[in-house]
C-alpha positions in Angstrom: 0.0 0.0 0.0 1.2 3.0 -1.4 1.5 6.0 2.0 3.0 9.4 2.4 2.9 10.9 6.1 3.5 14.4 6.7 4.6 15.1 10.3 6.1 18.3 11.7 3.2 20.6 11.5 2.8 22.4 14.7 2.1 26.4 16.2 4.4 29.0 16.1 4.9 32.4 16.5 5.3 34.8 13.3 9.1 34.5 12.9 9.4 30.9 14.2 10.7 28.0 12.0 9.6 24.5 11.4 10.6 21.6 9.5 7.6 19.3 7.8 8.8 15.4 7.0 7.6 13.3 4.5 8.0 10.1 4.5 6.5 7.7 2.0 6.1 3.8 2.3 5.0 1.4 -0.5 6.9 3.7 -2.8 10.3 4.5 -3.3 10.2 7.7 -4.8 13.6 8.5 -5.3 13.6 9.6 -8.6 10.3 10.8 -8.3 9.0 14.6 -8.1 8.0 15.0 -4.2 6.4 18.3 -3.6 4.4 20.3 -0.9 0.9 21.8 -1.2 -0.9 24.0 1.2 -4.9 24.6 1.7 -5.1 27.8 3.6 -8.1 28.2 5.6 -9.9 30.3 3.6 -9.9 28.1 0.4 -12.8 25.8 -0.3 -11.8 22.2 -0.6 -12.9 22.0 -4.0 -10.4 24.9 -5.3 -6.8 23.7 -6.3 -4.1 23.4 -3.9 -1.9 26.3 -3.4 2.1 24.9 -4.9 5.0 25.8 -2.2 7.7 23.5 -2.9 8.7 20.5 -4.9 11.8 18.7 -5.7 12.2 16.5 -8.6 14.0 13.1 -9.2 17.2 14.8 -10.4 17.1 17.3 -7.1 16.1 20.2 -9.1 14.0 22.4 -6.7 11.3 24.7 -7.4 9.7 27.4 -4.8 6.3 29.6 -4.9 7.5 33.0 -4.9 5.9 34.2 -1.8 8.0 31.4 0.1 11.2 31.2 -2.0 13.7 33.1 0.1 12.4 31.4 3.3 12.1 28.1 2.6 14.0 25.0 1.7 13.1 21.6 0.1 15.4 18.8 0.7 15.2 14.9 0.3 17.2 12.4 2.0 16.6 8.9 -0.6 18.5 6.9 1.8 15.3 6.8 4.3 12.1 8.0 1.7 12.0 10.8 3.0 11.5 14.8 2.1 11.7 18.1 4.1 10.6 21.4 3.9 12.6 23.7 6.1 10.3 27.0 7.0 12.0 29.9 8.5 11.1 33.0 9.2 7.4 32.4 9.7 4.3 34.5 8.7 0.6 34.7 9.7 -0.2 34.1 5.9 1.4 30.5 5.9 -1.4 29.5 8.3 -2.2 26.3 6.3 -2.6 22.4 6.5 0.6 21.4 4.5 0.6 18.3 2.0 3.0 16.0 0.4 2.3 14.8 -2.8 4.3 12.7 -5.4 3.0 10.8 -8.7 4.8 7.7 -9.9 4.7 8.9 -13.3 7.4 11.9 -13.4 10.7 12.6 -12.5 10.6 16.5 -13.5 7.4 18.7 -11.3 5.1 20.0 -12.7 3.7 22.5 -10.0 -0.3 21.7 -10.0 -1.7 19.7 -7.7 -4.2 17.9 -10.3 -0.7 16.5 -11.5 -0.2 14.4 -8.4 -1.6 10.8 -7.7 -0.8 10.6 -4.4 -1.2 12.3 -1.4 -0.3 12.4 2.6 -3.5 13.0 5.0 -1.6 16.8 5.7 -0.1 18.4 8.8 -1.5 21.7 10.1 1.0 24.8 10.4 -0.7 27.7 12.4 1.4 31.0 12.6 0.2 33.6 15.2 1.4 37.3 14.5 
């Protein structure tokens, strides 16, 4: 059974950091485009995920540009898993955060209809 599980998600204040895990089982997605989605509270669950991060099979990274000078993807293949290092913490990243990877590509393409599979999420709250 194919399983990603987010963990990491917890509250912070606005300039705090945090580090979400993703650690996928059933799947070894090593050369596989990992990346992280986020639903912020005001979005419907029918509307599209908003993209963050995603790293693809060759390590290539790409960021959202309201995040892209504070965070950092990473992926350690040795244990399945992938990170997403958060620093410097706003109000506006108030979201539940998902991992997402499809068995198909290597490269990312940055939209979450794109992605077969999907973690359960892990909820960052950011208080100002």
């Amino acid at each position: 059974q194919v399983q990603l599980v987010e963990s990491g998600g917890n509250s912070v204040q606005a300039g705090g950091t945090l580090r979400l895990s993703c650690v996928a089982s059933g799947l070894d997605f090593n050369n596989l485009c990992v990346a992280w989605f986020r639903r912020v509270p005001s979005q419907p669950p029918g509307k599209e995920r908003e993209a963050v991060a995603g790293i693809a099979g060759d390590g290539v990274t790409t960021y959202a540009e309201s995040v892209k000078d504070r965070v950092i993807i990473s992926r350690d293949n040795l244990i399945n898993t992938v990170y997403l290092q958060m620093n410097n913490l706003k109000p506006e990243d108030t979201a539940i955060y998902y991992c997402a990877t499809d068995h198909r590509r290597s490269a990312c393409f940055m939209r979450d209809w794109m992605f077969d599979t999907w973690g359960q999420g892990t909820q960052v709250t950011v208080s100002s």
